[in-house]
matplotlib code that plots the C-alpha trace (Angstrom):
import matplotlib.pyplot as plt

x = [25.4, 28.0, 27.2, 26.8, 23.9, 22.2, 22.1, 20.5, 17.7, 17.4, 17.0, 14.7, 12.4, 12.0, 11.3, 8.6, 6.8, 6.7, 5.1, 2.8, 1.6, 1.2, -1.1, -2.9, -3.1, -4.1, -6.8, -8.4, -10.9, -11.3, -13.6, -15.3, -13.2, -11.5, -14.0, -15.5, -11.5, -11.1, -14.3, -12.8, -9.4, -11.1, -12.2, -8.4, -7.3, -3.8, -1.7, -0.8, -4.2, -4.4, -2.3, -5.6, -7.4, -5.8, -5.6, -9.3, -9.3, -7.2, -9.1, -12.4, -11.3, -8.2, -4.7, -3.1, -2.3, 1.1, -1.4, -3.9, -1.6, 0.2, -3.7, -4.8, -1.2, -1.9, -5.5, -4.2, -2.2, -5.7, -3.3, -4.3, -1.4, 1.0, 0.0, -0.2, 3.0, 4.4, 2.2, 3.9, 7.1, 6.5, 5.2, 8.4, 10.4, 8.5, 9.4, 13.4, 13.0, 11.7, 14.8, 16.8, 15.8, 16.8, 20.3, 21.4, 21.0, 23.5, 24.3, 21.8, 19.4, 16.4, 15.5, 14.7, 13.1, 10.5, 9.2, 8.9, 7.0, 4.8, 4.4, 2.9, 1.0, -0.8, -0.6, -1.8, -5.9, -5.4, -4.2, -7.3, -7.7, -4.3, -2.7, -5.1, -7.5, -5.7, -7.3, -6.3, -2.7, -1.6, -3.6, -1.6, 0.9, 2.9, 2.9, 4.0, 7.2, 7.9, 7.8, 9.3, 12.2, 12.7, 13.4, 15.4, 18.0, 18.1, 18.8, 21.5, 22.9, 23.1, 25.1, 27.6, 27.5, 27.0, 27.8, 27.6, 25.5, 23.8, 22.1, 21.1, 18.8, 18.1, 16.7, 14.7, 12.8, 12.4, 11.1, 8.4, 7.3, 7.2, 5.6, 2.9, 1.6, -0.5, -2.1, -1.2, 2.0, 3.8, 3.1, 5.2, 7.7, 8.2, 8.2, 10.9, 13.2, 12.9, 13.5, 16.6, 17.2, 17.2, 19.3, 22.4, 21.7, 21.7, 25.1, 27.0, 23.4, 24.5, 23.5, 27.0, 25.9, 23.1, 24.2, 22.6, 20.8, 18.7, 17.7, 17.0, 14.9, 12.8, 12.1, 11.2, 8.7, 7.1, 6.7, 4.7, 2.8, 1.6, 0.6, -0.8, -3.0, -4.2, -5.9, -8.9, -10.9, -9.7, -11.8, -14.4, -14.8, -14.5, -17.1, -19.3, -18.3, -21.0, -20.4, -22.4, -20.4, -18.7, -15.5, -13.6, -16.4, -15.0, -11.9, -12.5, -14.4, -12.1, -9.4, -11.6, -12.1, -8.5, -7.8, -10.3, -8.8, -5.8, -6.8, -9.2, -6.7, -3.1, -3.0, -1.3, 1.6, 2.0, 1.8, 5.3, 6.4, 6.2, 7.4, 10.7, 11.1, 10.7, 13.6, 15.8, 15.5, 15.9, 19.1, 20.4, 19.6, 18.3, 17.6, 18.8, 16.1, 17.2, 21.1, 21.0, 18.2, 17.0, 15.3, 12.8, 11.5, 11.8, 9.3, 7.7, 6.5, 6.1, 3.7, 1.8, 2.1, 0.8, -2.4, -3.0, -2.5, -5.6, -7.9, -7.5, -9.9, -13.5, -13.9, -10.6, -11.0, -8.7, -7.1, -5.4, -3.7, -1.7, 1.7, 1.0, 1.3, 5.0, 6.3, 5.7, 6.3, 9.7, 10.0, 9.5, 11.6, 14.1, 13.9, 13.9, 17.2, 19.0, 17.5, 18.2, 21.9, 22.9, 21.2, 20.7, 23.0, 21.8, 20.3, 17.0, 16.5, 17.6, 15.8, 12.5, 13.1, 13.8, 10.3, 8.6, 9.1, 9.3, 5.6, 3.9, 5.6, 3.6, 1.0, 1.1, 1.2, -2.2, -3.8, -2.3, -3.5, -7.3, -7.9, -6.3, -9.1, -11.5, -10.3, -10.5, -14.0, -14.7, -12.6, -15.0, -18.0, -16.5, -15.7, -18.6, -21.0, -19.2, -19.1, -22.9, -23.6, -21.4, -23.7, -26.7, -25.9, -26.2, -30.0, -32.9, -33.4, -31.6, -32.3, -30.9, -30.7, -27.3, -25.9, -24.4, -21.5, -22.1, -21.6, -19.5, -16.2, -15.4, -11.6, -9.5, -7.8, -10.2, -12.6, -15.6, -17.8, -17.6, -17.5, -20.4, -23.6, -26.6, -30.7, -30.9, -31.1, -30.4, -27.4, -24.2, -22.1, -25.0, -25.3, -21.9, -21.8, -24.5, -23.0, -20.3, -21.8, -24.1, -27.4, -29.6, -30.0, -28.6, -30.2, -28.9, -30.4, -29.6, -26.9, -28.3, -31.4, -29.5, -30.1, -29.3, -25.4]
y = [14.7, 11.6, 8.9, 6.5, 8.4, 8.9, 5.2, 4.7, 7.3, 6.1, 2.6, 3.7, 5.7, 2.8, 0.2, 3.0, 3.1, -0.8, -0.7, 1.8, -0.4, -3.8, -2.0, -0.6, -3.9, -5.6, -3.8, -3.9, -6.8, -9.3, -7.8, -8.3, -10.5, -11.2, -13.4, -14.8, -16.2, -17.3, -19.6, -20.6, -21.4, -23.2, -26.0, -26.3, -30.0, -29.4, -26.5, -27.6, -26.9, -23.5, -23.7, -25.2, -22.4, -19.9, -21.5, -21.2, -17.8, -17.3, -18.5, -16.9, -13.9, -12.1, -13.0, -11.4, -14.5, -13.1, -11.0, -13.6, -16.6, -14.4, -13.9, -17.3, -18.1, -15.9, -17.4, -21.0, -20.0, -18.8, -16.5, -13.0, -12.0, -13.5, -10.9, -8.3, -8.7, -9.1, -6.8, -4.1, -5.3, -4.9, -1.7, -0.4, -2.4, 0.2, 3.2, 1.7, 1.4, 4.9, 6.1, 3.5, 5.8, 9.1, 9.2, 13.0, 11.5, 11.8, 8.2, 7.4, 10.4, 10.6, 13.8, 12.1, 9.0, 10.7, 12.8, 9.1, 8.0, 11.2, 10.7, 7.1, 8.1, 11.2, 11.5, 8.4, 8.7, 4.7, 3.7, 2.1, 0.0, -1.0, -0.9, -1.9, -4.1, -8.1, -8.5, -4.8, -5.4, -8.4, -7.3, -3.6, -3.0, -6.1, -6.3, -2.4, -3.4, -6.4, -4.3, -0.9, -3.4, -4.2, -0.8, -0.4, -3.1, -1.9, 1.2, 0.3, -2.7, 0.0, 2.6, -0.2, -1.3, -5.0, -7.8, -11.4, -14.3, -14.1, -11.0, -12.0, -15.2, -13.0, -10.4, -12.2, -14.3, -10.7, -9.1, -11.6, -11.4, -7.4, -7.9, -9.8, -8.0, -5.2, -4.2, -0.8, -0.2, -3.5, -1.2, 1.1, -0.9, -2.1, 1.7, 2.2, -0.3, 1.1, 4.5, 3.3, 1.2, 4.0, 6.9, 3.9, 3.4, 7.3, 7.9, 6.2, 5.6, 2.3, -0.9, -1.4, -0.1, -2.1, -5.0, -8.7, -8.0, -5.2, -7.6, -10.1, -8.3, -6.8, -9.8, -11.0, -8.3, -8.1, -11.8, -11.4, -8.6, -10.8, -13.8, -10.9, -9.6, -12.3, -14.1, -15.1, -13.7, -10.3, -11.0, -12.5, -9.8, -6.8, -8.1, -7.9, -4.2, -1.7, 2.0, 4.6, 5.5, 3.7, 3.8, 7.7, 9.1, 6.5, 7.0, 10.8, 10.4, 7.9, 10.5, 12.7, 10.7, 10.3, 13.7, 14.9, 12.0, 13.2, 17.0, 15.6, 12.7, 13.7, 17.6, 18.3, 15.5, 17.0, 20.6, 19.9, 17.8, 21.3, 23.4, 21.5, 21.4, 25.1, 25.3, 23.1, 24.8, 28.3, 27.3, 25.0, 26.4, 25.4, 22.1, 21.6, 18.8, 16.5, 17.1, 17.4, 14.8, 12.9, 10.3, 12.9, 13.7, 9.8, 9.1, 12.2, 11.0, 7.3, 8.9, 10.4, 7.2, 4.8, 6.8, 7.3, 3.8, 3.4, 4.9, 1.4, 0.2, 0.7, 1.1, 1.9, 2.0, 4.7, 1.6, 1.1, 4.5, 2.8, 1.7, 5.3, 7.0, 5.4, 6.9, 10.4, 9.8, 8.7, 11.2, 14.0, 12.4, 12.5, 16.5, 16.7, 15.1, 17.3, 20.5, 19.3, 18.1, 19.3, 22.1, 24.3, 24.8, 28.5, 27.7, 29.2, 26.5, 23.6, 25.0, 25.4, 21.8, 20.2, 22.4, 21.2, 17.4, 17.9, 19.5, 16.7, 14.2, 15.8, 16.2, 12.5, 11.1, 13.4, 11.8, 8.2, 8.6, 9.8, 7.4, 4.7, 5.5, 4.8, 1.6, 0.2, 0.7, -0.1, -3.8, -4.4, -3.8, -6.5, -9.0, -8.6, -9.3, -11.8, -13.6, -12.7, -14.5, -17.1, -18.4, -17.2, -19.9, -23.1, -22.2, -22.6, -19.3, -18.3, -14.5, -13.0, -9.0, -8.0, -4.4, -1.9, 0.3, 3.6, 6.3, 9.1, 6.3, 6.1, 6.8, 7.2, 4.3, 1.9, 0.6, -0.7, 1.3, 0.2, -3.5, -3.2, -4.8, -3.1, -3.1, -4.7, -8.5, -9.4, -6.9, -8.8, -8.3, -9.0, -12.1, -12.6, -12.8, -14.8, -17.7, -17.1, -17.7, -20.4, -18.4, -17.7, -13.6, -11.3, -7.6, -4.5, -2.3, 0.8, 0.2, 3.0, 0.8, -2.5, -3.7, -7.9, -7.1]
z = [18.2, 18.2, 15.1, 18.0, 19.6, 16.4, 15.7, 18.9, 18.3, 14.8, 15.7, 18.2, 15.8, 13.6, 16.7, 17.4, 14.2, 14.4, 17.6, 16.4, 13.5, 15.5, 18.0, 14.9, 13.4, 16.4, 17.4, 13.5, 13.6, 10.5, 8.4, 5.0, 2.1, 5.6, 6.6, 2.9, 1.9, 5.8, 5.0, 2.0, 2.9, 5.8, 3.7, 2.4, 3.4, 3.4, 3.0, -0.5, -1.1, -0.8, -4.2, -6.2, -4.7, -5.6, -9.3, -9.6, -7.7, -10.8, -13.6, -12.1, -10.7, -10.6, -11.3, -8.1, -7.2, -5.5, -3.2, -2.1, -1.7, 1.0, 2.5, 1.9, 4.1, 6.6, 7.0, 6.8, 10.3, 12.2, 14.0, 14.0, 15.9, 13.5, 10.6, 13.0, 13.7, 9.8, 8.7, 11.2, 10.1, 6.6, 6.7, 8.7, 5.5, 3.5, 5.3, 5.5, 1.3, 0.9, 3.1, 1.1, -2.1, -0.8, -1.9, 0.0, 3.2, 6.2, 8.3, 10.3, 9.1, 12.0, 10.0, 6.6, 8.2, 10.9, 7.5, 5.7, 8.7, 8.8, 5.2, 5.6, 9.0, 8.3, 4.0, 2.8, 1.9, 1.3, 4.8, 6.3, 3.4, 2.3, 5.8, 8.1, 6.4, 6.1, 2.7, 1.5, 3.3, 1.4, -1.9, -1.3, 1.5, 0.7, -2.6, -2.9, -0.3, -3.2, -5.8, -3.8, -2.8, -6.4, -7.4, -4.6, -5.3, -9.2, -8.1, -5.5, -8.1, -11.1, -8.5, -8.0, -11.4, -10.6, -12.6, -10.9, -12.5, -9.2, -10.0, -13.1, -11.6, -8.4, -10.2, -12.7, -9.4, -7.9, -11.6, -11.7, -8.3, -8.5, -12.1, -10.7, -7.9, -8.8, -12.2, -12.4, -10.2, -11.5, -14.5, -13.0, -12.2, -15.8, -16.8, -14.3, -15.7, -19.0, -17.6, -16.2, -19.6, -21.6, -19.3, -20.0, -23.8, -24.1, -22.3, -25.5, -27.6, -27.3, -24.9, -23.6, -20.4, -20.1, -17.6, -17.9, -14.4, -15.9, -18.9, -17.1, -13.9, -17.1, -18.7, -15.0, -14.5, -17.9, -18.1, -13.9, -15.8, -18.2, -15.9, -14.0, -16.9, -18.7, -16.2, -17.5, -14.2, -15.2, -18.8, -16.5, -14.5, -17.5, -18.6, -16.3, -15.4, -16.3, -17.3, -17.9, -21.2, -24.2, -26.0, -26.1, -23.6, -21.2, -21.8, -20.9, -18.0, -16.3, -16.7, -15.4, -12.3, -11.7, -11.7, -9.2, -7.3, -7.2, -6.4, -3.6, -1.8, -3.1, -3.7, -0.4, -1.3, -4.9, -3.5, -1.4, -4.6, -6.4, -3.6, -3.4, -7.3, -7.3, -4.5, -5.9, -9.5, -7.5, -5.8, -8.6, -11.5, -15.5, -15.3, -11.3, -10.6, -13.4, -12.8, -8.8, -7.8, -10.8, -8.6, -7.3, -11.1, -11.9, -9.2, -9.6, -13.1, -11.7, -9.6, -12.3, -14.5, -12.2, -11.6, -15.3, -15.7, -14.2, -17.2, -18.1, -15.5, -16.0, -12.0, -10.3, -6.0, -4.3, -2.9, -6.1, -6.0, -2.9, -5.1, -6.8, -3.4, -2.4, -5.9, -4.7, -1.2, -2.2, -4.6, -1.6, 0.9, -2.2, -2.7, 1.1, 1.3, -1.1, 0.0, 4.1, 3.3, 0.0, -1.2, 1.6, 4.4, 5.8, 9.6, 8.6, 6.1, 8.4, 11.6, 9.0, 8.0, 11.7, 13.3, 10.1, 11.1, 15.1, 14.8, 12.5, 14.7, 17.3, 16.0, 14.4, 18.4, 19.3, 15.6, 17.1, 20.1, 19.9, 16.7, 18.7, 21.2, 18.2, 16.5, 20.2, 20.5, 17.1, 18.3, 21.2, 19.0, 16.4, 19.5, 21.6, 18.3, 16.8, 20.6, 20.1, 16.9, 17.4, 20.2, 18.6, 16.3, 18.2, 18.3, 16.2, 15.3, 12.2, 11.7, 14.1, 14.8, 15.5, 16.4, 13.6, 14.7, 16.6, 13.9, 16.4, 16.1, 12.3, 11.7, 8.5, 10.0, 9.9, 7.0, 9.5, 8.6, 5.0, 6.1, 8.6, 8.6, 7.6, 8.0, 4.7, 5.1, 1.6, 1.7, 0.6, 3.4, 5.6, 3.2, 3.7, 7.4, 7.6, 6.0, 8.1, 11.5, 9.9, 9.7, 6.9, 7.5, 9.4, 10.5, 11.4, 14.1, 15.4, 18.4, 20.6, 20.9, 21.4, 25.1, 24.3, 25.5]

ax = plt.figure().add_subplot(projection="3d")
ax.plot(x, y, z, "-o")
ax.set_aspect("equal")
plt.show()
């Protein structure tokens, strides 16, 4: 296949997987924290405003304030289509960063990038509510391209040994940014640096090596962290958190929960991780991952890191295992590069490795298609009762029965059925929508039994 042919159908496999996103994206319905910050940056007089918000989201809530001024942006706009249309792009940004990261790669590598996309597509438990959510998307998706394109341009400026006084500012902004974005994951972005840190002080067990950029991108990052961290909403909301235990018990059963998280929604992902460690150290040798693909062991332990993190938390969601879920996915598509193009050139191995993508591709277009089908109907349920209640409105009456989804249509792809309505009136989504549409209660009934629309 000529270089220029491969560029075409390269180009044309990422210009697919945007597509494939927007019409996602699109067809997922505001939902949730969707519609509580859109009523609160609705009462923002200017766009400067959305500023103070976030300020007091800060002090009472959460300091993710890189997260949900991106929302509270995206809100401001009332254009649905706008985000769709970013939020496709950046989650192709993603998949180009992960392929960024895989440094066996040929020019142009389809191969590589159609396992990345499969990888995002079909291996991500997270997807519905860091992907296709708005709130969950700015609070997960975008912040893990800031902080995945971080560790992407370190890695690139430490390979060409970069010095300019540009990189030293540029890399501090980007630091702060990527060590403000997500509690535990910014963590690992911090640990990364070190990581890198220390591999130059140990080549002469000096700091010689150690460029200005990579000082100043840490001090960048811990200094986000620690805006990040301190926000006196996090304290707010600690304390506030109940568990069932105290003190080491905690401790134990949080690590506890991570690990069956990480058997139940990631033991497929760290399966391959250890299949392709045990081939590279078959073919390469004593110490053949370290020496021949160092990257795939860095994010390897990233991976392990950033989830571990998380005994930290008194209640960590799956969500927050998002940032967590790149490091090994990066780490893979970094063992499946050197095995594809380095490691492995017998044309069992390489017709293996080309069936192996060629079939989840396929089978990722069935999955598109028939959960497409899905999150359409899911759409027209969304539309047709928030057309319902917005007319219900202008009346008098001001508890109103509305529809709840039809149980046969819930998709991994979609977190409706987590953000729908229910028959309890003083539920707080139900609460939530309410004040919404300008109601005082809301009440789910069965939509079988509907017959108003």
């Amino acid at each position: 296949m000529s270089e220029n042919l491969r560029k075409r159908l390269f180009q044309l496999t990422v210009f697919a997987n945007f597509i494939m996103v927007f019409i996602y994206q699109y067809l997922t319905p505001n939902m949730s924290d969707d519609v509580i910050y859109y009523d609160k940056v609705a009462q923002a007089g200017s766009f400067f405003d959305l500023f103070a918000q976030e300020y007091e989201h800060y002090i009472a809530h959460t300091g993710r304030s890189i997260a949900h001024i991106i929302l509270r942006i995206f809100l401001y706009t009332d254009n649905k289509i706008l985000f769709d249309i970013v939020a496709a792009v950046v989650f192709v940004l993603i998949s180009v960063l992960i392929y960024l990261n895989v440094d066996h790669r040929k020019k142009y590598d389809i191969r590589i990038y159609a396992a990345i996309a499969v990888l995002l597509w079909l291996f991500d438990p997270t997807i519905a509510n860091s992907v296709f959510w708005e709130t969950g998307a700015c609070n997960y998706m975008f912040t893990g391209c800031i902080m995945l394109g971080f560790i992407t341009l370190f890695r690139k400026y430490a390979a060409e040994d970069k010095k300019s006084i540009g990189a030293v500012i540029g890399m501090f902004f980007f630091g702060l940014f990527a060590g403000w974005c997500n509690e535990n994951t910014s963590g690992g972005v911090i640990l990364f640096i070190l990581i890198m840190i220390f591999a130059r002080w140990r080549e002469n067990k000096n700091f010689s090596k150690v460029k200005p950029w990579m000082a100043s991108g840490l001090a960048g990052a811990v200094i986000g962290f620690m805006l990040l961290i301190m926000s006196p909403g996090n304290f707010n909301r600690a304390e506030i958190t109940d568990e069932a235990h105290t003190g080491l018990l905690a401790l134990m059963a949080r690590f506890l929960k991570i690990t069956l998280n990480i058997k139940n929604y990631y033991l497929v992902l760290v399966l391959v991780f250890i299949v392709i460690a045990i081939a590279i150290l078959y073919r390469g040798g004593k110490g053949a991952l370290l020496q021949k693909v160092p990257g795939m062991a860095l994010f390897g332990f990233l991976f392990l890191a950033t989830c571990y993190a998380l005994i930290a938390v008194p209640d960590s969601q799956l969500r927050t295992y998002y940032g967590a879920g790149l490091f090994l996915m990066t780490a893979i598509a970094m063992g499946i590069g050197w095995i594809a193009n380095e490691g492995f050139k017998e044309d069992l191995v390489q017709i293996i490795a080309t069936s192996v993508v060629t079939v989840f591709g396929i089978l990722l277009i069935f999955t598109y298609i028939e959960e497409g089908a899905n999150l359409a109907r899911i759409k027209r349920e969304f539309d047709e009762r928030d057309a319902y209640l917005t007319e219900m409105a202008k009346g008098e009456e001001k508890v109103i029965e509305a529809p709840m989804l039809r149980p046969e249509w819930e998709t991994r792809f979609s977190m409706a059925y987590d953000s729908d309505i229910t028959e309890d009136k003083f539920f707080w989504l139900n609460i939530s929508y309410a004040e919404h549409y300008g109601l005082w209660y809301i009440i789910g009934v069965d939509r079988d039994t509907w017959t108003a629309y």
